[in-house]
C-alpha positions as CSV (number, residue, x, y, z in Angstrom):
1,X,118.3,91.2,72.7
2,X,117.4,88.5,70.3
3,X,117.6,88.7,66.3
4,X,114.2,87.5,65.3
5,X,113.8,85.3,61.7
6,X,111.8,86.8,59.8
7,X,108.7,84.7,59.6
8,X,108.3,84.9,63.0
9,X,108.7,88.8,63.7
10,X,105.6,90.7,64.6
11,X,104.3,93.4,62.1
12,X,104.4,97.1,63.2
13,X,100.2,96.8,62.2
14,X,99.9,93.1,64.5
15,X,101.8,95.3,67.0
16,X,99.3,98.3,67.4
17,X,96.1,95.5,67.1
18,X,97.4,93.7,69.6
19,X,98.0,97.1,71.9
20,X,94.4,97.9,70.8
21,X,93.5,94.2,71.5
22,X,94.8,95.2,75.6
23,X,93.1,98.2,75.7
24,X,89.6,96.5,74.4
25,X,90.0,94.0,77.2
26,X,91.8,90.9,75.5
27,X,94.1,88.3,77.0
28,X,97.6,87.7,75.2
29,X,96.3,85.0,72.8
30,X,93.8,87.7,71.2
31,X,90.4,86.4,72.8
32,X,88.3,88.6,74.4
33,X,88.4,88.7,78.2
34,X,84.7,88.1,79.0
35,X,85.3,86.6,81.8
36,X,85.7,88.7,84.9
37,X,88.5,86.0,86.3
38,X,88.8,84.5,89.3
39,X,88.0,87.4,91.7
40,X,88.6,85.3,95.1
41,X,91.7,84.1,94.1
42,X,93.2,87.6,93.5
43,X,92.2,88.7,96.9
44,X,93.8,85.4,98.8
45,X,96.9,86.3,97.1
46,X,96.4,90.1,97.9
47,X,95.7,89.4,101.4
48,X,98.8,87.0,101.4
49,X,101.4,89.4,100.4
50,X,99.4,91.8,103.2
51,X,100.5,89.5,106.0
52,X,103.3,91.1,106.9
53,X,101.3,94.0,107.9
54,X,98.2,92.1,109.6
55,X,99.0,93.2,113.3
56,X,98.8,97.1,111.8
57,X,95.1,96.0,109.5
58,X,93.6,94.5,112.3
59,X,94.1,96.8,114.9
60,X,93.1,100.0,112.2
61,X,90.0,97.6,111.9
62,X,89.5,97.3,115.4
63,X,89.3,101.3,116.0
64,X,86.9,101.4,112.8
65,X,84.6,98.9,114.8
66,X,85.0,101.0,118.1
67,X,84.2,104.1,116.2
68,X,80.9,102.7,114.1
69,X,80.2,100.9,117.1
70,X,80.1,104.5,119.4
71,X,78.3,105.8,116.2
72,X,75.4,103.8,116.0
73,X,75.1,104.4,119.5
74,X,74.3,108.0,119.6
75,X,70.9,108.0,117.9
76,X,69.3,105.8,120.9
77,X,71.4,109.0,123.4
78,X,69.6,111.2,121.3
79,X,66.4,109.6,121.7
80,X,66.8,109.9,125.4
81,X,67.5,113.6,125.1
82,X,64.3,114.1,122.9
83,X,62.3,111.9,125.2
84,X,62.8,114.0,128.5
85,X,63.0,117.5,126.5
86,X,59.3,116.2,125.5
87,X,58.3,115.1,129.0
88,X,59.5,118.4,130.1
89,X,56.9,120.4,128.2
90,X,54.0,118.8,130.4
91,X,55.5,119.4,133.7
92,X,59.8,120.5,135.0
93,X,62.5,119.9,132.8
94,X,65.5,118.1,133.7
95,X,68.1,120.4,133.1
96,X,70.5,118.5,134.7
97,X,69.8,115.2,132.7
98,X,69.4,117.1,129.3
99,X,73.0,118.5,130.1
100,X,74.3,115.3,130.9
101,X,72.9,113.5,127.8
102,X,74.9,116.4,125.5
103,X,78.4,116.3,127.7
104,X,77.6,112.1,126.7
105,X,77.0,112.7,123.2
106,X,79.8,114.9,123.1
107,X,82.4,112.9,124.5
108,X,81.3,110.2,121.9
109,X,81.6,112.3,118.6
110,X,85.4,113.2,119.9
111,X,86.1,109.6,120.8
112,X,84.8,108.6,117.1
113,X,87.0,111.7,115.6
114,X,90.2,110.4,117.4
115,X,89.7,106.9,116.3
116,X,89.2,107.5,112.8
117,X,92.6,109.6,113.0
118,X,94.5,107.2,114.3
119,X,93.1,104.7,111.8
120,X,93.4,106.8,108.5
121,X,97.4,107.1,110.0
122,X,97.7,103.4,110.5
123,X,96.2,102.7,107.1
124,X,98.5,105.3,105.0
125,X,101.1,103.6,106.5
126,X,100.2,100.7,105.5
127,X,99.3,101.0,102.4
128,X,102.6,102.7,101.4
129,X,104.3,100.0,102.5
130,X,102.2,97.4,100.7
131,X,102.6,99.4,97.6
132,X,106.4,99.7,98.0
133,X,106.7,95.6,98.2
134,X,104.7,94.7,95.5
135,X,106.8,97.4,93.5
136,X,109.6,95.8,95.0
137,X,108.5,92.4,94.5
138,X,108.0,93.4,90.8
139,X,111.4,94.7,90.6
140,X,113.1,91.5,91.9
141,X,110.5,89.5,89.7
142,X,111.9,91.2,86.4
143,X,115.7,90.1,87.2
144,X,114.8,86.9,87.2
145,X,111.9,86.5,84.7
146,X,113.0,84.7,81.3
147,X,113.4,87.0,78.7
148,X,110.8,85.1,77.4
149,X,108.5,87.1,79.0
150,X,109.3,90.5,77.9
151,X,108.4,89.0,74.1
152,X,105.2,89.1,74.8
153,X,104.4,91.8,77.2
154,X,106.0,95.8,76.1
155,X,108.2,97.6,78.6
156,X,105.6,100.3,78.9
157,X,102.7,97.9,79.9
158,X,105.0,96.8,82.9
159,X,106.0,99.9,83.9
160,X,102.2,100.8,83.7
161,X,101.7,97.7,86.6
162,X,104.2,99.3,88.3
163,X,102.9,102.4,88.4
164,X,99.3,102.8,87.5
165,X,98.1,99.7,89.2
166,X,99.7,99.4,92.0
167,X,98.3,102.8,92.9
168,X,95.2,101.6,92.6
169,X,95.7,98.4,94.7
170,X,97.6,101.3,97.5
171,X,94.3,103.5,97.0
172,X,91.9,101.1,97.7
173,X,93.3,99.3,100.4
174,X,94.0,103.3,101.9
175,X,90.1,104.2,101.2
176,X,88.1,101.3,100.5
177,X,88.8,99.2,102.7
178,X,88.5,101.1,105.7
179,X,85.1,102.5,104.3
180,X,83.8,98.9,103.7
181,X,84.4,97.9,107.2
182,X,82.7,101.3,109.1
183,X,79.9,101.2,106.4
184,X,79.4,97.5,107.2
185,X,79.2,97.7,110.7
186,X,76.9,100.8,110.6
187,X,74.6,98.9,108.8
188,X,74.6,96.0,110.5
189,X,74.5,97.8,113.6
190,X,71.8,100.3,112.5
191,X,69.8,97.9,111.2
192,X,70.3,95.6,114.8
193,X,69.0,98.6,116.6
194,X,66.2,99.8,114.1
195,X,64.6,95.8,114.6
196,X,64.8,96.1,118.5
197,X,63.5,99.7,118.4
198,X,60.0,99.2,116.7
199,X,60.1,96.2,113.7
200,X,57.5,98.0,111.8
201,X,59.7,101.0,111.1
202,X,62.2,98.9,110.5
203,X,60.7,96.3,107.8
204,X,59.5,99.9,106.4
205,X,63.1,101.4,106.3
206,X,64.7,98.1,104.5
207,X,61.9,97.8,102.0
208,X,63.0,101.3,101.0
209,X,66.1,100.8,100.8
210,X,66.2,97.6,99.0
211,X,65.1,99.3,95.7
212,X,68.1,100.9,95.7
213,X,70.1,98.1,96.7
214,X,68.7,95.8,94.1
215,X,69.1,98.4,91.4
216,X,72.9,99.1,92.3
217,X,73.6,95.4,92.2
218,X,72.5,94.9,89.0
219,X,74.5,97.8,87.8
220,X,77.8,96.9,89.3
221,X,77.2,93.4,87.4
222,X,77.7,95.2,84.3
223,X,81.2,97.3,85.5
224,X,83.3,94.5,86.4
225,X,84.3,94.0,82.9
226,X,85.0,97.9,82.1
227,X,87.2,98.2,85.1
228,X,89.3,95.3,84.1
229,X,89.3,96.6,80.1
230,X,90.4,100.0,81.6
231,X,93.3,98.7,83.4
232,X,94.4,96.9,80.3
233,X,94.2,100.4,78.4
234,X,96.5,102.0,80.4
235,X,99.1,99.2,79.7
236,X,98.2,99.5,76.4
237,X,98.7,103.1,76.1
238,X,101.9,102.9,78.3
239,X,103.5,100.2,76.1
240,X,102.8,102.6,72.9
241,X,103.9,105.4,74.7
242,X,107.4,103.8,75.6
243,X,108.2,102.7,72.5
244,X,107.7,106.0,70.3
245,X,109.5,107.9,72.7
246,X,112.5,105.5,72.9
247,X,112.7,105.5,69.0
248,X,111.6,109.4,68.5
249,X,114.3,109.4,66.6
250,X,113.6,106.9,63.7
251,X,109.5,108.2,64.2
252,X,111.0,111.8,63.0
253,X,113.3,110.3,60.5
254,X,110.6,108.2,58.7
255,X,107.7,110.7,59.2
256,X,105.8,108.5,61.4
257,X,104.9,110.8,63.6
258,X,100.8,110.7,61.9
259,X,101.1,107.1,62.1
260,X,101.9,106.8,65.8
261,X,99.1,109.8,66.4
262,X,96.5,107.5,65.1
263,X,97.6,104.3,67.1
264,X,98.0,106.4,70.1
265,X,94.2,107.8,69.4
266,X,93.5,104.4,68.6
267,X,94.6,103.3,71.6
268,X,93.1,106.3,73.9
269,X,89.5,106.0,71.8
270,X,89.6,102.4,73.4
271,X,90.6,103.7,76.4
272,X,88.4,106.3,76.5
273,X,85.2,104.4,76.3
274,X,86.7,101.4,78.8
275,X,86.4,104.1,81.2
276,X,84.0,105.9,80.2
277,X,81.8,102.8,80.1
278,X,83.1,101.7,83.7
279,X,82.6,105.4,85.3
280,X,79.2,105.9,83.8
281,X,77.7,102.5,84.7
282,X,79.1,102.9,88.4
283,X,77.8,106.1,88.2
284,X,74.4,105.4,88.5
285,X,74.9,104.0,92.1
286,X,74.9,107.2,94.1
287,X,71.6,108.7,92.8
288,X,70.1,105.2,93.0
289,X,71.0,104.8,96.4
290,X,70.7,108.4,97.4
291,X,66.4,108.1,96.1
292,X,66.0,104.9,98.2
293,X,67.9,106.5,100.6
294,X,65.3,109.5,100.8
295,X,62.5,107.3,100.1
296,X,63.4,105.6,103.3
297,X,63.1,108.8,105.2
298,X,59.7,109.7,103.9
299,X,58.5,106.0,104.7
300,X,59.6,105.9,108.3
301,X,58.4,109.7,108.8
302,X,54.7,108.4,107.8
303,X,54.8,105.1,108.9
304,X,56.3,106.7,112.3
305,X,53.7,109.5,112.1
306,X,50.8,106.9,112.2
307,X,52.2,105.3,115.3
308,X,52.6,108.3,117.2
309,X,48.8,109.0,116.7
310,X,48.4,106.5,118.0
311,X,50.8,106.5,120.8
312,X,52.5,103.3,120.0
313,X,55.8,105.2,120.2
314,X,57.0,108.5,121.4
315,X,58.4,111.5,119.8
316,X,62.2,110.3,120.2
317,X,62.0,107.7,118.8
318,X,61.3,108.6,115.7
319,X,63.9,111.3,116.0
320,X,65.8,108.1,116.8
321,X,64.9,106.1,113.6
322,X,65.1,108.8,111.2
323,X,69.3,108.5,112.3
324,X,68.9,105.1,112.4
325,X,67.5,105.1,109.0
326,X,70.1,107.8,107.9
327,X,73.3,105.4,109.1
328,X,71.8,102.4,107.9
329,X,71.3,104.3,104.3
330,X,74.6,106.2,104.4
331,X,76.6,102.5,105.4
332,X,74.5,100.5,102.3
333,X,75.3,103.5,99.9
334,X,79.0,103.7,100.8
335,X,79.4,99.9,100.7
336,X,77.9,100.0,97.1
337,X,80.5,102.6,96.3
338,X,83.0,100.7,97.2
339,X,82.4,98.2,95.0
340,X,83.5,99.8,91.7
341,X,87.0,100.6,93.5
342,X,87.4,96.8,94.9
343,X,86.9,95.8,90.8
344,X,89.7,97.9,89.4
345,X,92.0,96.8,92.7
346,X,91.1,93.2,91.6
347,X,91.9,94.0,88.1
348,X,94.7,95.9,88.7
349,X,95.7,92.8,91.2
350,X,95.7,90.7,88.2
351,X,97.9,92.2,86.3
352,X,100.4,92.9,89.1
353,X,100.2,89.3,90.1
354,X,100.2,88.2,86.5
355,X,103.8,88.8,86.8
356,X,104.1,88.1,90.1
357,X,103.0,84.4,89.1
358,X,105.2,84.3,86.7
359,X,107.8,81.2,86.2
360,X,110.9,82.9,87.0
361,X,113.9,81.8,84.9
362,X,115.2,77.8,85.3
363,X,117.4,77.9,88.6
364,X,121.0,76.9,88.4
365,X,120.4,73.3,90.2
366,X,123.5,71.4,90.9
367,X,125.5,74.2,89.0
368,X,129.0,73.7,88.3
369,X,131.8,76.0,89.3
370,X,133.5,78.0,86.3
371,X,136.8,80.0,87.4
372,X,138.3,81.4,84.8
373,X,138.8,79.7,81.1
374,X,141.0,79.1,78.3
375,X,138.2,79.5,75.7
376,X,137.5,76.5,74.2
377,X,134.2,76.8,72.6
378,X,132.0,73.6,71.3
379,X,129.0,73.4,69.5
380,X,127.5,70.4,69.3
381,X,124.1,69.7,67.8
382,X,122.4,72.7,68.9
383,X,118.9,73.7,68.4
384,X,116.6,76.5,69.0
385,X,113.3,78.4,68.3
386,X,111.6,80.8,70.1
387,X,108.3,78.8,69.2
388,X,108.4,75.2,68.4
389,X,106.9,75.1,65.1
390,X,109.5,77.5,63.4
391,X,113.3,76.7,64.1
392,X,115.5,79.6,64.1
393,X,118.9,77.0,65.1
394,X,119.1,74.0,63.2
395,X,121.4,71.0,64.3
396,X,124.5,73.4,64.5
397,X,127.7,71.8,65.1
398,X,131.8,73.7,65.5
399,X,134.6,73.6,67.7
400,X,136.2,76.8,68.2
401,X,139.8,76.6,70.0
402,X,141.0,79.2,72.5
403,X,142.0,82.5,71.3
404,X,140.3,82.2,67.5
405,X,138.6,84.7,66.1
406,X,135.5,83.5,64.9
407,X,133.3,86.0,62.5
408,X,129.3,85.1,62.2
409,X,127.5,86.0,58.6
410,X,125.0,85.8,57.3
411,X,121.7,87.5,56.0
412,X,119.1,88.9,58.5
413,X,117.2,86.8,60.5
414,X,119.8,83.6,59.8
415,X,120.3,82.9,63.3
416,X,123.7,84.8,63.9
417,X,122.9,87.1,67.1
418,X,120.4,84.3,68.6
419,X,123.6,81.9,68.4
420,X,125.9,84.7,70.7
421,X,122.5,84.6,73.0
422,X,121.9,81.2,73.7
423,X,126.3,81.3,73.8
424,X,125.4,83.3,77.2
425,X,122.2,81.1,77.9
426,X,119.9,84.6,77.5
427,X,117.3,81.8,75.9
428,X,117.9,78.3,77.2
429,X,119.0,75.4,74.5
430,X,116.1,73.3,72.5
431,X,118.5,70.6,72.1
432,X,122.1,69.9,72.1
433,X,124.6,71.6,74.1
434,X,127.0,74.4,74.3
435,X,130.7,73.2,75.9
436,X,133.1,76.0,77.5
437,X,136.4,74.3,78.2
438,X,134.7,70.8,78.2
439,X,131.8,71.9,80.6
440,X,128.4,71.9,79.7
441,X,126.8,75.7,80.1
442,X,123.6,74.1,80.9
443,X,125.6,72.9,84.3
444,X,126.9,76.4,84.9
445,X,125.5,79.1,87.0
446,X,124.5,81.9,84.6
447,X,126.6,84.3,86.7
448,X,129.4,82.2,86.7
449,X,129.2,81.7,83.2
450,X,128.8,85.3,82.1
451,X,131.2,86.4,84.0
452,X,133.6,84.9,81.4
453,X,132.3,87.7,78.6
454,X,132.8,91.0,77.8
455,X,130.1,91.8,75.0
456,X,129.8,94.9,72.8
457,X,125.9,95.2,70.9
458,X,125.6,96.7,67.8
459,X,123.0,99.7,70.2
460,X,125.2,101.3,72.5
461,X,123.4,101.3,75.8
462,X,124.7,104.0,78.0
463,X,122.9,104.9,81.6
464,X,122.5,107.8,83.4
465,X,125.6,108.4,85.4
466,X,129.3,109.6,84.5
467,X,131.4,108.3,81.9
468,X,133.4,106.9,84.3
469,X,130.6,105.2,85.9
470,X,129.7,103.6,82.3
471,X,133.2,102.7,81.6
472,X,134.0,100.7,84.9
473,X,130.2,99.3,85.3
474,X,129.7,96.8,87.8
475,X,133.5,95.7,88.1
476,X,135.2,96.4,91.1
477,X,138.8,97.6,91.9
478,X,139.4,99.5,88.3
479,X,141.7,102.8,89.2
480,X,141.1,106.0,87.5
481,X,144.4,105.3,85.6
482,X,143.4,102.0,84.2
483,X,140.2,103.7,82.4
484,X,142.2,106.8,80.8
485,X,144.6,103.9,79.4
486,X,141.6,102.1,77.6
487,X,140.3,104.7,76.9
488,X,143.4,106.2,74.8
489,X,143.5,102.8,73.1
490,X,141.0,102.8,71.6
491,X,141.2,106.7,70.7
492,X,138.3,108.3,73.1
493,X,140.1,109.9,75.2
494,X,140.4,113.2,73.7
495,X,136.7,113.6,73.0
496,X,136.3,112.8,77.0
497,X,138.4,115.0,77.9
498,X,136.8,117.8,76.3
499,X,133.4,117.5,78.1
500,X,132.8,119.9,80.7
501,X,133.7,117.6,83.3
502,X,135.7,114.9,81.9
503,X,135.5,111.9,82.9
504,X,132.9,113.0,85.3
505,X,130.2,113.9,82.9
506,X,126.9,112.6,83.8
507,X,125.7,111.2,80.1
508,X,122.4,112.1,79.8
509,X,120.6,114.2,77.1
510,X,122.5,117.6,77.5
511,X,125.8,115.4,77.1
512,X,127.5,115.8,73.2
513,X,128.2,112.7,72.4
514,X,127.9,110.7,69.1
515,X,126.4,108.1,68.6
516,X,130.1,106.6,67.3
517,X,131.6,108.0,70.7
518,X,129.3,106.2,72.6
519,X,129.8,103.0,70.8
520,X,133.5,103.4,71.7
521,X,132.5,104.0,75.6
522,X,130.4,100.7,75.4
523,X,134.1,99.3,73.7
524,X,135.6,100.6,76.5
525,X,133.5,98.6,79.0
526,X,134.2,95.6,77.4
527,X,137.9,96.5,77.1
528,X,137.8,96.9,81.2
529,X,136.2,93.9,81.7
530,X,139.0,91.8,80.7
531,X,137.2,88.5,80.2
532,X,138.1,84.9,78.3
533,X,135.9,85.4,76.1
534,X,134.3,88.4,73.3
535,X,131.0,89.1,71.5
536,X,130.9,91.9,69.1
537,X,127.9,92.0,67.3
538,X,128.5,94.8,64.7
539,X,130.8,96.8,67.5
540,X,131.6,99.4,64.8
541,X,128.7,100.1,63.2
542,X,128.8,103.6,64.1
543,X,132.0,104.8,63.4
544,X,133.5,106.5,60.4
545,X,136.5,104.5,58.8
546,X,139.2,106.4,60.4
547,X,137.8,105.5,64.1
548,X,137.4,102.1,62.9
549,X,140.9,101.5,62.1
550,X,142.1,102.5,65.1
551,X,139.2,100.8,67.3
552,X,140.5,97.6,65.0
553,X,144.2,98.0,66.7
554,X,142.8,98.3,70.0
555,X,140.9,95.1,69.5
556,X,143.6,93.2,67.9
557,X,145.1,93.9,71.3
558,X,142.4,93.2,73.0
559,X,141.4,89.8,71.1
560,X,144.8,88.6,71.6
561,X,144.7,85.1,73.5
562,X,141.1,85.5,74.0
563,X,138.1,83.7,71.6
564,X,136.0,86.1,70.2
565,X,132.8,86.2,68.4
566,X,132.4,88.7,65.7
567,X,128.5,89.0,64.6
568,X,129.3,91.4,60.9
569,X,128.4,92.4,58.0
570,X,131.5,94.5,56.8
571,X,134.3,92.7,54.7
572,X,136.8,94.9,56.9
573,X,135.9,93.2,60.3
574,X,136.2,89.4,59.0
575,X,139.2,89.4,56.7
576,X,141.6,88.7,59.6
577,X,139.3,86.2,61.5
578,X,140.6,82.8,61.7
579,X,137.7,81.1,61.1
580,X,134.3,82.2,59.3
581,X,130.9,80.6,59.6
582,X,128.3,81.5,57.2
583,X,124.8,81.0,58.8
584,X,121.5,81.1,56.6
585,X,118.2,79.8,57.6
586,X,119.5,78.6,61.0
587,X,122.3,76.5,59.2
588,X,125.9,76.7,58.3
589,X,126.0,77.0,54.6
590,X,129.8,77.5,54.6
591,X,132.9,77.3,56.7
592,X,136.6,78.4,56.5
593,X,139.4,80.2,57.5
């Protein structure tokens, strides 16, 4: 949106370190993210934008408790059964009771099954629609960031929070969450019942188990930082990805397709080993926790043997324990595996709530109303940089009456298109002020104040969706008939005409259409628009001579009573303009008419 001086325009190489830079983990001023971040924080502010849903997360909690709760009661059923099967053997066996036990046991498994339906549905649920508002919210958050923002941080790294790790938040809060809770509460409740069933077992089975334990913790002390470098990867690679397939075009025409191949491995060798590093080091908890899981076993089977021998307990219950020991295994493993997922959510929160935190652009307080103008334009000791220390604006002063024609020179990087943007207060004065009609723009509503432009950029941007659709854009009330008469104005009609569909053809990438033709559409926007006020910044760039001269006629006509701002570089364009300014470095070096 912005012309950039010189000095302070990034290099294509400072470009792919600092993609590289994400995808090894660093924060936007370059320094190495070492530290985790504040992993609390990011879940208050998760669990905040959850509220909504809290009535539907508590009760799929609730049935999870129910559930684990049924669940750790079985083993102690079981026990029972085992206990009077073993009685049996020495005298008459209580069919009856045995039966009755199962029918018990039964009914318990299908009560568990039906709960942890209805709770998997709830959570889906859920989770899609926590997903859908925090891509929502993101949405919203981008109409009304400064475009501040998007100089720092690529296109495709946001569309990779909106995508890539918001799925991840949606996936976690569908699996992990659900499985933290049931494996908590069977360990808890496991090991609540293992200490009331026979303590030494019990002290035997936790000893076991907290080899693993200990072992796991200290692993997932070392992925923290691999999760959160792999989420900054995929930015990374989404940001690189987005911009060589937006300008495939200049990549083929400068041969730069081997260049972008090795930033993109670049970028995927980083990527590659941030989760590489991240899946192999959480890797390590399963089989850790699966040995002391199984060392557990054998330690209660031998522990229990001993008792038994000596009759201090009976056959069930280490039948009994050896579930015991399997729930209260199976719920520390599963809450250890959990982990890993809960890190990339809270990295993946980060970055969604990086621009959820955002400052959103400076409201319009106290803004004045601005019905339509006359034109007057004033300049009056304006100044601007998009950092502090390097000016690109410098104390720029002019008064431009109503319906003038005012054409902007100058070399590259001079300051000429940053002048029409701050004009529309895209970037927000560093000093001075900008007058329309005698009112301060600073005191306008941006809508308000926009409204009085039409604005043609020297990049045609046409959407998806007829040329009709592109023509008329976001004004309401324009007839069919109005459009065909622009559009013979200015000399397009013919070429619309011939598409398959006319003016009914979606423009997309099967659509013919040069790129001259489709500067004239974007002409033809501005032409519809009717505003006060114009901004053409290189408007005919892309057409030959001949289309020129008559897109020239149609903007005579068009520029006629209106002030218009011409940002060019061809001598054709400013020899009828009523007044020239000749910007360099920021400054006008010359002025006339």
């Amino acid at each position: 949106m912005a012309e950039y001086d010189k000095k302070t325009e990034p290099s294509v190489d400072s470009g792919a370190k600092r993609l590289q830079g994400a995808a090894m983990g660093t924060n936007h001023f370059g320094n190495v993210a070492e530290d985790v971040g504040d992993y609390r924080k990011t879940w208050k502010k998760l669990i905040a934008y959850s509220r909504p849903y809290l009535a539907s997360i508590v009760l799929a909690l609730l049935l999870i408790t129910i559930a684990n709760v049924l669940q750790v009661i079985v083993p102690g059923r079981l026990r029972e059964v085992t206990d009077i099967i073993q009685n049996g053997l020495s005298g008459a066996l209580d069919i009856g009771a045995v039966i009755s036990a199962a029918v018990v046991i039964a009914i318990i498994y299908v009560c568990i099954a039906a709960l942890n339906f209805f709770q998997s549905y709830i959570m889906a649920g859920v989770t899609a629609n926590i997903s859908k508002s925090l891509r929502t919210g993101i949405a919203k958050k981008i109409n009304i960031l400064p475009l501040r923002y998007f100089d720092r941080v690529s296109l495709g790294d946001v569309i990779s929070r909106v995508t890539n790790d918001v799925d991840t938040i949606g996936q976690t809060l569908n699996q992990n969450i659900g499985m933290l809770m049931s494996s908590s509460i069977l360990f808890i409740g496991s090991l609540i019942l293992m200490l009331w069933t026979n303590w030494i077992m019990a002290l035997t089975a936790i000893a076991a188990s907290a080899v693993g334990f200990l072992a796991s913790k200290a692993v997932l002390s070392r992925s923290r930082k691999f999760f959160k470098a792999q989420q900054g990867g995929l930015g990374a690679m989404g940001g690189h990805i987005e911009e060589i397939y937006s300008g495939h075009n200049v990549v083929r025409a400068f041969n730069g397709g081997k260049a972008a191949q090795e930033t993109f491995r670049g970028l995927n060798r980083n990527l590659y080993k941030a989760a590489w590093k991240a899946q192999f080091v959480s890797g390590f908890i399963t089989p850790l926790m699966s040995f002391s899981g199984n060392l557990a076993y054998v330690a209660v089977c031998v522990v229990g043997a001993a008792l038994v021998l000596r009759e201090d307990i009976s056959f069930g219950v280490i039948i009994a324990f050896i579930l015991y020991v399997n729930q209260f295994s199976q719920g520390l493993t599963h809450i250890t595996e959990t982990v890993p997922g809960l890190q990339a959510t809270t990295a993946a929160s980060e970055r969604v709530f990086d621009i959820l935190d955002e400052d959103n652009e400076a409201e319009d307080a106290d803004a004045l109303a601005l019905p339509r103008v006359s034109g007057d334009v004033a300049f009056e000791n304006v100044r601007f940089g998009y950092n502090a220390e390097k000016p690109v604006i410098k104390d720029f002063s002019a008064q431009i009456k109503a319906g003038r024609k005012v054409a902007i020179i100058g070399p590259t990087g001079a300051g000429k298109t940053t002048l029409v943007n701050l004009l529309i207060r895209f970037f927000e004065l560093g000093g001075g002020e900008i007058l329309i009609d005698g009112i301060p723009a600073s005191r306008v509503a941006r809508k308000d104040l926009r409204d009085q432009f039409s604005m043609v950029l020297q990049d045609s941007w046409l959407f998806e969706g007829s040329v009709r659709e592109n023509i008329v854009y976001n004004k309401k009330g324009v007839t069919d008939e109005e459009v065909e008469k622009v559009c013979r104005a200015i000399g397009i009609h013919n070429a619309i005409a011939a598409l398959a569909d006319g003016y009914d053809t979606v423009i997309n990438n099967q659509t013919s259409l040069s790129e001259g033709q489709k500067q004239m559409v974007a002409i033809a926007r501005a032409m519809i628009r009717n505003a006060p006020l114009l901004i053409l910044d290189e408007a005919t760039s892309f057409v030959d001579v001949r289309t020129e001269t008559i897109i020239h006629e149609a903007m005579d006509k068009l520029m006629a009573g209106r002030t218009s701002f011409v940002i060019a570089h061809r001598l054709s364009t400013i020899r009828d303009a009523d007044l020239v300014l000749a910007f360099k470095d920021g400054e006008i070096v010359e002025c006339g008419g």
